[in-house]
C-alpha positions in Angstrom: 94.3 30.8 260.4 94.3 34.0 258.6 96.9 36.2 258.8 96.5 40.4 260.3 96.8 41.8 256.4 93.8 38.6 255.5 91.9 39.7 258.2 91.9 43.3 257.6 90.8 42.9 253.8 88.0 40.7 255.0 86.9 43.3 257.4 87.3 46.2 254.3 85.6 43.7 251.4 83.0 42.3 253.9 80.4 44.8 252.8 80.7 45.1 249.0 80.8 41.0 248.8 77.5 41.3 251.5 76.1 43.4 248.5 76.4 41.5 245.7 76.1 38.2 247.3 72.6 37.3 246.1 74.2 37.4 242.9 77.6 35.5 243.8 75.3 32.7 244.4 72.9 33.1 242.0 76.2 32.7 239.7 77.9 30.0 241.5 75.3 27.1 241.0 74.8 27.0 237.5 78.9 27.8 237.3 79.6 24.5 239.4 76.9 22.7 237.3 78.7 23.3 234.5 82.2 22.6 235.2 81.4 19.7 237.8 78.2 18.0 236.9 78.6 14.8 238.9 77.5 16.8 242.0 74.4 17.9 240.9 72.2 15.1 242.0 73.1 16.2 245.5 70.9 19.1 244.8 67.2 19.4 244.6 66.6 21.8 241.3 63.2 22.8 242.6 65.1 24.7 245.1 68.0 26.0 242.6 64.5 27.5 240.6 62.7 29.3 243.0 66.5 31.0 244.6 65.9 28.9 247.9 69.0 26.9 247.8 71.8 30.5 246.7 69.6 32.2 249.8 71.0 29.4 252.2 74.3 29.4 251.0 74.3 33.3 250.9 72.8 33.1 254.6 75.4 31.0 255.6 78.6 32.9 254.5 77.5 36.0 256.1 76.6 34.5 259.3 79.9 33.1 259.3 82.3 36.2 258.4 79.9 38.1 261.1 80.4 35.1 263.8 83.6 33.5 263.1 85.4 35.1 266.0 83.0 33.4 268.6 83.6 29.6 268.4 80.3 28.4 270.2 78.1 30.8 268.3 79.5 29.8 264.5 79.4 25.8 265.7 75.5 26.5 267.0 74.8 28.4 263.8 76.3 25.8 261.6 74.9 22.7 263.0 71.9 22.9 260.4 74.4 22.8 257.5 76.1 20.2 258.7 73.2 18.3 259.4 72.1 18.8 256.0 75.3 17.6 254.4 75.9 14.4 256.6 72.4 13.1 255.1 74.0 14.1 251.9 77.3 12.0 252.6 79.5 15.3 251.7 82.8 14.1 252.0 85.9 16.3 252.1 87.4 15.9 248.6 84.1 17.7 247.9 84.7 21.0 249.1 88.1 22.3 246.8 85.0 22.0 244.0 82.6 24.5 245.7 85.4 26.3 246.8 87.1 26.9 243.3 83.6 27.9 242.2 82.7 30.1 244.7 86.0 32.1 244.3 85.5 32.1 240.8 81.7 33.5 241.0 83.2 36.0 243.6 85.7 37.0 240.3 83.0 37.1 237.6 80.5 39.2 239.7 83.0 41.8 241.3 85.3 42.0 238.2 88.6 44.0 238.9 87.6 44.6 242.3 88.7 41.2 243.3 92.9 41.6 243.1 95.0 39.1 244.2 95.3 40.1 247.4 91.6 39.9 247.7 91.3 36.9 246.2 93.7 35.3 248.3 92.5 36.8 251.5 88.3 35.0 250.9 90.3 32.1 249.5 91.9 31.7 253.0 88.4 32.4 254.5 87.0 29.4 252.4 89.4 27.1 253.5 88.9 28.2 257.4 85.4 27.5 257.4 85.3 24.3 255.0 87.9 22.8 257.5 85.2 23.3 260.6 82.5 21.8 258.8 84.8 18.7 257.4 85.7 18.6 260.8 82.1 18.6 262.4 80.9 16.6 260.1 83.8 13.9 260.5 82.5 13.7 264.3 78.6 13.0 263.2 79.7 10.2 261.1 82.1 9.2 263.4 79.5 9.3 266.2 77.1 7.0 264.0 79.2 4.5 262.8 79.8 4.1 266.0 76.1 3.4 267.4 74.5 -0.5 267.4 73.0 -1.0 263.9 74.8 2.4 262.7 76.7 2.5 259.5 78.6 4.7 257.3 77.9 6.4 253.7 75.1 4.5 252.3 73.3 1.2 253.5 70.8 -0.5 251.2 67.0 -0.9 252.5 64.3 -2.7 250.9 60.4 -1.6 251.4 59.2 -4.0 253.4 55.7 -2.8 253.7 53.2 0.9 252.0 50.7 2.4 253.5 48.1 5.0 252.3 48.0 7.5 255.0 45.8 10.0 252.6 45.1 11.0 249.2 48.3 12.1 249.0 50.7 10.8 251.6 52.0 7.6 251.5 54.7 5.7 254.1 57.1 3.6 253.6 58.7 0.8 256.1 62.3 0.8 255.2 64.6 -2.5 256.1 68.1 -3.2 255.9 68.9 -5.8 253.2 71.9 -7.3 255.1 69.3 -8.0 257.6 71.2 -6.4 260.3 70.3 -4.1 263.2 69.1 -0.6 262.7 70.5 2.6 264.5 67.9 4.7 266.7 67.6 8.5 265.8 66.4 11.3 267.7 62.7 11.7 266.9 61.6 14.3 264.7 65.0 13.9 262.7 65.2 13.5 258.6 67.0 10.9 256.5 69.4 11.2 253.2 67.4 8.7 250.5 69.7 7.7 247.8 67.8 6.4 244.5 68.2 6.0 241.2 65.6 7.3 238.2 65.8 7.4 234.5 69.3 5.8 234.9 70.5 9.1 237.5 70.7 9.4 240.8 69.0 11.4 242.8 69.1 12.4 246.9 66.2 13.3 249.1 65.6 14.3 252.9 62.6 12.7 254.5 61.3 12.8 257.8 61.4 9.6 260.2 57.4 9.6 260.7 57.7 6.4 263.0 59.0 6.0 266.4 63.1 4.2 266.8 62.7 -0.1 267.2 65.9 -1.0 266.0 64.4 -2.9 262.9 63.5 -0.5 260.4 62.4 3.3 259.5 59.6 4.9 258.4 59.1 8.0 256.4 55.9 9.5 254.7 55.9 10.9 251.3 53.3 13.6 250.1 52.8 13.8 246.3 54.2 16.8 245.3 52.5 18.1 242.2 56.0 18.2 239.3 57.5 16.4 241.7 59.5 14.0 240.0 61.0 12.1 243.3 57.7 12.2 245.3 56.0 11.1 242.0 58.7 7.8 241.7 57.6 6.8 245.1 53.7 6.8 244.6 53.7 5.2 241.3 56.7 3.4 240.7 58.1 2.1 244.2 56.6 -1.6 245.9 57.5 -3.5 248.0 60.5 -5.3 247.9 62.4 -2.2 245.6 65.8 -1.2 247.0 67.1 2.6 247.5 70.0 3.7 249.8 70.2 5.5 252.7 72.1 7.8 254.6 72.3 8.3 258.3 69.6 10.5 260.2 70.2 13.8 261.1 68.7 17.3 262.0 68.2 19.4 264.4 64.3 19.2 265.3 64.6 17.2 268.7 63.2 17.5 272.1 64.7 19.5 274.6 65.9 17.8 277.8 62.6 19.2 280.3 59.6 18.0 281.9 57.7 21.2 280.1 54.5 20.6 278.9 54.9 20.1 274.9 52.6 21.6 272.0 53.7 20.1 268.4 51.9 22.1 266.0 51.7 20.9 262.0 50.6 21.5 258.4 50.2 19.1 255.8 52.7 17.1 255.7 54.9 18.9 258.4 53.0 16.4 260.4 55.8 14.0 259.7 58.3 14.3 262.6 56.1 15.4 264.9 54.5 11.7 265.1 57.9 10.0 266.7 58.3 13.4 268.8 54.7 13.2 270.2 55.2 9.4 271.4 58.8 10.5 272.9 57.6 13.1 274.8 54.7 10.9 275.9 56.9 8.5 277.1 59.0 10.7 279.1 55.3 11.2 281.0 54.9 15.0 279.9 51.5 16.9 278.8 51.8 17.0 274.8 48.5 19.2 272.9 49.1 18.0 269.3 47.8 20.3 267.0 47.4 19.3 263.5 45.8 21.4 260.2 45.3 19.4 256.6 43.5 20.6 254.0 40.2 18.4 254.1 39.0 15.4 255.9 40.7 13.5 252.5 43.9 15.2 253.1 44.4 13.9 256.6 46.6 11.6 257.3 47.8 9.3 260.6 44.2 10.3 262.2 44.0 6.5 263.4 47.4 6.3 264.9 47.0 9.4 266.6 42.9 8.3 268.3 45.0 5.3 269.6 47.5 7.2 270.9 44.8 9.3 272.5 42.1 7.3 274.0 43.8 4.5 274.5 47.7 4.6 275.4 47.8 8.2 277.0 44.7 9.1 277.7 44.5 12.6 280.0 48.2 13.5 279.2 47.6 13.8 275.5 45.2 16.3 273.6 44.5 16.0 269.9 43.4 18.4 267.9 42.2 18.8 264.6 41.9 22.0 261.5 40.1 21.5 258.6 41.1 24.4 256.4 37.9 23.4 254.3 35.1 21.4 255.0 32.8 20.6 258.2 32.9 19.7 261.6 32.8 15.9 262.3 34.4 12.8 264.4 38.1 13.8 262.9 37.7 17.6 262.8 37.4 20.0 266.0 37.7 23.3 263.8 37.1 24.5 260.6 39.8 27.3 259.1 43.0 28.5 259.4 45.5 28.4 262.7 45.3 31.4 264.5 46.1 33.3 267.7 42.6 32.6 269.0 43.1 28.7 268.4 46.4 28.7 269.5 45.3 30.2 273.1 42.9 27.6 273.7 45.2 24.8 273.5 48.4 26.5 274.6 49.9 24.6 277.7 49.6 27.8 280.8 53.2 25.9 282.4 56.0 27.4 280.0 55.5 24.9 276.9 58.1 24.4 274.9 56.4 25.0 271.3 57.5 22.8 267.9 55.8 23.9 264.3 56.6 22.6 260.8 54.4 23.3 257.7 54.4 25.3 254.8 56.4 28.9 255.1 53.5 30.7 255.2 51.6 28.4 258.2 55.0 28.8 259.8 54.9 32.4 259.5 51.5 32.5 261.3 51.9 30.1 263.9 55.4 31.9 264.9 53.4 35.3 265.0 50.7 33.8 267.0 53.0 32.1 269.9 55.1 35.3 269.9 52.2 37.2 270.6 51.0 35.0 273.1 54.1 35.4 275.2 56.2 32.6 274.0 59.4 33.4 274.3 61.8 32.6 271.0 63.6 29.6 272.6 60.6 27.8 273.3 59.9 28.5 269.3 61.3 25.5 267.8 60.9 24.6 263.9 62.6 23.0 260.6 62.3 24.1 257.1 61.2 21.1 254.9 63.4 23.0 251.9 66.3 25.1 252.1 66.4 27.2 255.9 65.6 30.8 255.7 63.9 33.2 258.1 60.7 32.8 258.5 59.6 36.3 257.9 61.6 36.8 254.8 60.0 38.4 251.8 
């Protein structure tokens, strides 16, 4: 806890480290890189590049010195992060390192403004909020450990089985190599892959794209042009090839409510919303599943989801299909780009509760639309594939 002199200097600093912050971060990265470089497979670089990753963790300080005087609010707020680091396996002998490196990013940006007394006072504010997330995230793994089939850290899988979904997704039927039972997840969560390439390791998020059996997982892998993890998968990875994982997590789920559901996706955002569509069915509610891909090539799942359809909920679910390019056929309803109009003819009239993923930009427009159309923002549900960040940012 931080004493009345801590707490005043944090009030009085606040704004000049709210200020320079883009640059703290910016700074700390490369900074920890360099004097800790056994942590930097945990991150993906793609996200150090384009500034996604110091946005987060800039995002994430301010939100807490604004909230950390309201318990419930700071835990809600945080329960992305530590979603995010429990598929990471962040253990708490982890965070003196950011912390040393943040404090010392702090000194290197603000210079003499940064006395002792300073210093000591964000130190202290470090510590507070590194202890609530080590404890948090002790209860998640906890929690899991716990379940039937759950484990802890990293459990070894096997491919059992590939698929081609489309030109450029691919899934993957993960199995446990001790042969053991597998933990259920919420549908429409992501798990922590763990692999090795070129002799380092590298970690991953991916989106569970099947539906919980107790056996095995499922995620689907778009190509990512550069991308040298995607790239491992599609060319180098068969069946039988081993990779770790670590447990699911996230915070795209269902609500608890009979509500009519619309699950809205781009590209490959279509991935969690495959398990959360048959969830929802299951529970007997009204789900319009509205999905936009590129071209007739690009489209991937349109088999699983005609069965789903016409022949295991026919009447309760409506699929629709967006070709941003191309024409009209048996797999495409439309032709061109989600908009307000298209979103109105499909939107559920009984209070739906409303779940996007896709690109930032398709995000963007879809949360525009459904704002416009009366949706109020907690039936506005979605999950950044990268690092989180307002959709309407610059």
């Amino acid at each position: 806890m931080l004493t009345n002199a801590q707490e005043q200097i944090i009030e009085a600093t606040a704004p000049v480290v709210a200020e320079h912050l883009d640059a703290i971060t910016q700074r700390f990265y490369p900074l920890m890189f360099e004097r800790y470089p056994e942590v930097t497979p945990l991150f993906n670089q793609a996200h150090q590049a384009d500034g996604g990753q110091p946005r987060v963790l800039a995002s994430a300080v301010l939100a807490y010195v604004q909230l950390r005087k309201d318990p419930a609010k700071v835990r809600t707020t945080l329960a992305t992060v530590v979603s995010k680091h429990v598929s990471l396996g962040i253990r708490p002998d982890q965070y003196p390192i950011v912390g040393e490196c943040l404090m010392a990013a702090i000194g290197e940006v603000l210079g003499d403004a940064v006395t002792a007394e300073v210093a000591d006072a964000w130190g202290a504010l470090y510590q507070e909020l590194a202890t609530l997330l080590i404890e948090l995230e002790e209860a998640s793994y906890r929690e899991f450990a716990e379940r039937p089939g759950g484990w802890r850290g990293t459990r070894r899988f096997r491919i059992a089985e590939t698929r081609q979904e489309s030109a450029v997704i691919r899934s993957f039927v993960l199995k446990p190599v001790d042969g053991g039972a597998v933990a259920d997840f919420q549908p429409g969560q992501f798990v922590g892959v763990k692999l090795t390439i070129d002799g380092e390791p590298v970690h991953r998020h991916y989106s569970l794209s099947g539906f919980p059996n107790g056996k095995s997982y499922r995620i689907s892998i778009k190509r990512e042009p550069g991308g040298r993890v995607s790239q491992h998968f599609h060319d180098e990875l068969a069946v039988d090839d081993e990779l770790e994982l670590l447990q699911p997590a996230g915070q795209l789920i269902l609500d608890e409510t009979t509500a009519p559901v619309m699950l809205i996706s781009g590209g490959v955002g279509q991935t969690p919303m495959l398990p959360m569509a048959c969830r929802a069915l299951e529970q007997g509610r009204q789900v319009v599943y509205l999905h936009a891909a590129q071209e007739r090539e690009h489209h991937a799942f349109a088999d699983e989801l005609d069965a789903l359809a016409k022949e295991d909920y026919p009447g309760i679910l409506t699929s629709v299909t967006l070709y941003e390019r191309g024409e009209r056929d048996d797999r495409a309803d439309h032709i061109g780009r989600v908009n307000r109009e298209l979103l109105e003819r499909y939107l559920p009239v009984d209070s739906p509760e409303c779940y996007f993923v896709g690109p930032q930009g398709f995000m963007t427009a879809v949360d525009e639309a459904l704002k416009a159309l009366g949706v109020p923002a907690e039936r506005r549900h979605y999950e950044h594939f990268g690092p989180s960040r307002p959709l309407h940012a610059a």
